[in-house]
N, C-alpha and C positions, 0 to 999 in steps of 0.2 A: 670589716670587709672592704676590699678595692676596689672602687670602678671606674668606669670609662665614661670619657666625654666625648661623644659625637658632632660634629658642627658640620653641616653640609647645605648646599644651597638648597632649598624646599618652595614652590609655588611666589618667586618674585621676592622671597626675602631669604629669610636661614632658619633651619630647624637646629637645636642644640637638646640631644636626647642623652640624660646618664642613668650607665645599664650598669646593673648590679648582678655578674654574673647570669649578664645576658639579660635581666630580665629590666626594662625601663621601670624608672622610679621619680622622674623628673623630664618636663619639657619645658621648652622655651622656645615662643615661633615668634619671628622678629620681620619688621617691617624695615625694607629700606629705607632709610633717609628718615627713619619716625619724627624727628623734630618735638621741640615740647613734649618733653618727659616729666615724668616723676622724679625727681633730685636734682634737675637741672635749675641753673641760677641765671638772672634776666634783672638789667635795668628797666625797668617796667613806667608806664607813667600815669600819675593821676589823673582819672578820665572827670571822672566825677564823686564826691564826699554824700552817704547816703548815711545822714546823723539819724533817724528813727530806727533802720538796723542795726547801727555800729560799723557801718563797711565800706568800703573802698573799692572802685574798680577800676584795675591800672591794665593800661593795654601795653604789649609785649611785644609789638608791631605784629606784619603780616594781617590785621585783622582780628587779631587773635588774646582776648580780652580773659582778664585776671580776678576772681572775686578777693578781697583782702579785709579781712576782720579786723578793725581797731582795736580791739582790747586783747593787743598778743601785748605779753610780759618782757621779750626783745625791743630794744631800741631800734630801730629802721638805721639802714645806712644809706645816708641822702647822697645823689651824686651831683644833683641839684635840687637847690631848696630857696621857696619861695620866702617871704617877709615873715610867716607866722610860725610859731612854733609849732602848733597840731598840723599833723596832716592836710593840702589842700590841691585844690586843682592845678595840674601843671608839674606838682613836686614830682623828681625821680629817684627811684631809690632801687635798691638793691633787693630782688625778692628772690625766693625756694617754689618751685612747685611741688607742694606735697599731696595733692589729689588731682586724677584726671577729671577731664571735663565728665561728665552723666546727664545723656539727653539734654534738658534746657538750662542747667548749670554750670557754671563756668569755673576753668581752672581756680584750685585753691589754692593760694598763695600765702607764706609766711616769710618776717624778718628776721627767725633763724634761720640760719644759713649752716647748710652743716656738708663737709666733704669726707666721703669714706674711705679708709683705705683696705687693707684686709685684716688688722687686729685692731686698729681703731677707727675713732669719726671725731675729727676737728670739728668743734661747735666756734662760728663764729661772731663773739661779743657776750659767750660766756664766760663767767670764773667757777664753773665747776667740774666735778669727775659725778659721773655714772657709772653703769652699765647696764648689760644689754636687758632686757626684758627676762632673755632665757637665761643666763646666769642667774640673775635674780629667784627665778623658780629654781635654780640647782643649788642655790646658796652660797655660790660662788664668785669672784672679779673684783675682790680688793688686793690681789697680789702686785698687781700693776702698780697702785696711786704712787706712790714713793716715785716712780721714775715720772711721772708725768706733770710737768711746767706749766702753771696757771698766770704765762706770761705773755703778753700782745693780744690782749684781749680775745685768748682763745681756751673753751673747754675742752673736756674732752669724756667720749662714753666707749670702753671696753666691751668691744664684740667677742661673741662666743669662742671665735679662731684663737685669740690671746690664752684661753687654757693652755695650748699644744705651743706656746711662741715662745721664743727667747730671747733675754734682757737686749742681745745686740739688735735682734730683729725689732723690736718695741720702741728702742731708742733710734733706729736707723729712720722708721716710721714715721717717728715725730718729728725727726729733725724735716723729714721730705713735704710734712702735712704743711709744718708751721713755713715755709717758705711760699708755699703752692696757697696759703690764704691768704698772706703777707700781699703776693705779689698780684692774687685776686681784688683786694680790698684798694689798693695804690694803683691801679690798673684800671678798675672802671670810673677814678673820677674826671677820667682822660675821653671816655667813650661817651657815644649817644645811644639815647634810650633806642629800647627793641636791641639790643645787644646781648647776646649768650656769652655770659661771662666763667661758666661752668655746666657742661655736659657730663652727665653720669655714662656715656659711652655706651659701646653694646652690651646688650644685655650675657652674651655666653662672658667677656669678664666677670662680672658679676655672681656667674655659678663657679668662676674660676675661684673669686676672693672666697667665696662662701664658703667652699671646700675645706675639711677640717684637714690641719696638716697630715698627712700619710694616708689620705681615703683616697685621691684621684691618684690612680697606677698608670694613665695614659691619657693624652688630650689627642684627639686624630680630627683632620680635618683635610678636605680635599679642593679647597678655596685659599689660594693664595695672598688674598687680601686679608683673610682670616687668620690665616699662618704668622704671617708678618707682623700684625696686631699683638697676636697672641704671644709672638716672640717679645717684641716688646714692651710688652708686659712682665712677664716672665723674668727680661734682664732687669727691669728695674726695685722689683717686688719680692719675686718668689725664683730668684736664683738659682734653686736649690732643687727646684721644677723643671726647669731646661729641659732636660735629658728625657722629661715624657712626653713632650709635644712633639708630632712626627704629620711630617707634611704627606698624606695618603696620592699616591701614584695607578693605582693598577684599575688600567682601563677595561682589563675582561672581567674583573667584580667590584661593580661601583661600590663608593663608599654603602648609600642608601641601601644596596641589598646585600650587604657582606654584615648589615649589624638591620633592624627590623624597624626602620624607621619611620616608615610610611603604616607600618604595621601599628607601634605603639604608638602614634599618632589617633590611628583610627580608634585604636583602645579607648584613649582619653575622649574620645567625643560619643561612646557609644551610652545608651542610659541603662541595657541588662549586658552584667559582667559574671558568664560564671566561674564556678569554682570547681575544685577538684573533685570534692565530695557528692557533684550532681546539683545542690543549691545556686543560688545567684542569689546577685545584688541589683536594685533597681534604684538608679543614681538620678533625679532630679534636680534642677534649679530653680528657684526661683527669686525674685528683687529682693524678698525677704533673707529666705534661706535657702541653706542645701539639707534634702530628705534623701537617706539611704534606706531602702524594705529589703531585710534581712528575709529569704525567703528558701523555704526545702526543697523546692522546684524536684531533678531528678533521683535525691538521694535515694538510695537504695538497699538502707538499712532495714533489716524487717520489722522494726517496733519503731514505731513514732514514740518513742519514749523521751525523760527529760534528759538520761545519757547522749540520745541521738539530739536533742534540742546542742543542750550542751558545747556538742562537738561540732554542729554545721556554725554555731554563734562563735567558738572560739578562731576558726576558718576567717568567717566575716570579718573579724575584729581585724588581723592583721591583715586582708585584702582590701577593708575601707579603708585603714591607717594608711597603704601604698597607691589607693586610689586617690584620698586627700592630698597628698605629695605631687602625684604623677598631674593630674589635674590642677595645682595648686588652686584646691575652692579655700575660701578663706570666710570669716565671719560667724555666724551659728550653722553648726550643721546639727541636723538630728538623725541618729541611728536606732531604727526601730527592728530590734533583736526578736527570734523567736522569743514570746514571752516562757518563763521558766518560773515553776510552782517552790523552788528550794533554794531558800537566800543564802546558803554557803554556795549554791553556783553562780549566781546575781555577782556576788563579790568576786567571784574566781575571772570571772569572766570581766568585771571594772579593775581589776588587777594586771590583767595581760593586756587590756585594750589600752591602759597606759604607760605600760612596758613601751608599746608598738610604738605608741605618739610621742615615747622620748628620742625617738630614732630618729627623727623628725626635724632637721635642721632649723624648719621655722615654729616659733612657740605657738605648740599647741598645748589647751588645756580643758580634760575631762572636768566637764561641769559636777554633775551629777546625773543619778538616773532619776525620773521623776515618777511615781508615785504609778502614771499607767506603763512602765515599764519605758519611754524610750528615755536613751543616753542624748544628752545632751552636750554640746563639744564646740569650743571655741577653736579658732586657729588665723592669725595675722597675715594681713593682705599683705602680701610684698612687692604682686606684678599683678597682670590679668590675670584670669584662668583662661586654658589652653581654650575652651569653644570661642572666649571673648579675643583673644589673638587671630583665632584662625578667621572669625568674619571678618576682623580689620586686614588681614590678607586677602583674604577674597574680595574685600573692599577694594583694593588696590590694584588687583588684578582685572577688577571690570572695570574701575577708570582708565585703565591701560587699553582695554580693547578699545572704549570710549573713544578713545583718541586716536 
């Protein structure tokens, strides 16, 4: 099925909403000027060596301080380096943000360094091939190895989009990757520390690369800075895209209300979502986890039977599966199903609920049910979730009156 990608400016930054036949299945609410990202790459420097943890903490300038594990299995790339071989105060080296800061925790930092493109990711200072997580659960992603060069100290892991790719596009990839690290690694032993040596850019790229080839039928956006981005992306990548990105014009129905954006926004922050059948879902968070109560709220079936159970649970399944997506919650979620007395429905029901989650661009994985009936269900952080984006907007938004 095709959909569409919205991009419009939303409360001080960009909302990026894709609707599937109208209906939102995905958000992305974006902070100007975010700075200090997840994928982004910094000569960082050693503040101080803390030998009882194992750890390191290198400042990134602005303030703006890095926790750094010693016992990572990459080699560091020093841009300056002091008299001693281990690690020491003063050293600068090349780091990866791969965790946001949390409360009193400071960014996490590693000396893989890895750049994405849209069918692969340059590892760089390894000599290996991967792939993705979700391949791996489809049993798939050795098609590739044979074209891919474990030369200049670069590896490399096959993303999901490589299914749908072709050898020219694969090898066009690599040719762009291995230049773009080349010219990263010979580049920063020129600069000084606190240096962004690599930005993972805005986030609507990102659902761009994500996109499996033939799923995005249209890219609309009504921001000119956006358009132009978008384009040149486009020319250099996915050429073959061009022709669906369309700069939105018409001032008597703005972008925001001609597609339901403010609308599935609100969707995503709300905690009762109901359903067709008169039931709802009651969507919680918490630091731990996320709790979904499968619940028969207005059904209006005349027997509460285990057919009527059944049928409000199999609803559930595939409105949590698009609520997980739309929300991107990631980590343990628990779904607590009407419970159901007949284990041929238990089954029917862990059957379709992982139908739904293969639909699911980022790996998701049906644990089990456990023993008092709830499903259990993993699924990978990729960004915030949409309520953790919107308070950093709103965050943004009152320092702005502040001033």
């Amino acid at each position: 099925m095709s959909s569409k990608l919205i991009i419009t400016p939303y409360h001080e930054g960009l909302a990026s909403v894709t609707f599937l036949d109208r209906h939102p299945v995905d958000i992305c609410l974006e902070q100007p000027e975010a700075g200090y990202q997840v994928g982004d790459i910094y000569i960082g420097k050693v503040q101080n060596v803390v030998k009882n943890i194992r750890c390191a903490f290198l400042d990134l300038g602005n303030g703006v301080t890095g926790y750094y594990p010693l016992n990572q299995r990459m080699t560091p790339i020093y841009t300056k380096k002091g008299a001693s071989q281990n690690i020491q105060q003063g050293d600068e080296l090349l780091v990866q943000i791969k965790k946001d800061a949390v409360k009193t925790k400071a960014l996490a930092l590693s000396a893989e360094l890895s750049v994405a493109g849209r069918y692969l990711v340059a590892v760089i200072g390894s000599r290996q091939i991967s792939v993705s997580s979700k391949l791996k659960a489809i049993g798939d992603g050795v098609k590739w190895h044979s074209l891919l060069p474990l030369e200049d100290g670069i590896g490399w892991i096959v993303r999901t989009n490589a299914q749908e790719a072709t050898e020219e596009q694969i090898l066009r990839e690599v040719k762009y990757l291995q230049g773009y690290c080349r010219k990263l690694t010979d580049t920063a032993i020129h600069r000084v520390w606190g240096t962004c040596m690599h930005s993972t850019g805005a986030e609507y790229l990102d659902l761009i690369k994500g996109a499996r080839a033939g799923d995005l039928e249209e890219i609309l956006t009504d921001s000119r800075e956006v358009y132009e981005k978008v384009q040149t992306y486009l020319e250099g990548f996915q050429p073959e895209d061009l022709d669906k990105l369309t700069f939105y014009q018409d001032k008597l129905q703005p972008l925001y209300k001609k597609y339901p954006v403010e609308a599935s926004i609100d969707e995503a922050l709300r905690e009762r979502i109901w359903m067709k059948s008169g039931g709802y879902l009651v969507i919680q968070m918490t630091e731990a986890l996320t709790s979904i109560d499968v619940n028969t709220g207005k059904y209006d079936g005349k027997k509460q039977s285990e057919e009527t159970f059944l049928k409000i649970n199999l609803e559930a399944a595939k409105e949590a599966a698009r609520q997980m997506r739309l929300r991107n919650l990631a980590g343990i979620i628990i779904i607590d199903f009407i419970n159901m007395k007949k284990e041929e429905n238990n089954e029917c029901l862990l059957s379709e609920m992982r139908k739904f989650l293969r639909q699911d661009p980022v790996l998701t994985v049906l644990v089990d049910m456990t023993p008092l009936g709830l499903v259990e269900i993993t699924r990978k952080r990729t960004r915030k979730t949409v309520a953790e984006q919107m308070k950093a907007l709103e965050s943004v938004s009152e320092k702005r009156l502040e001033n």
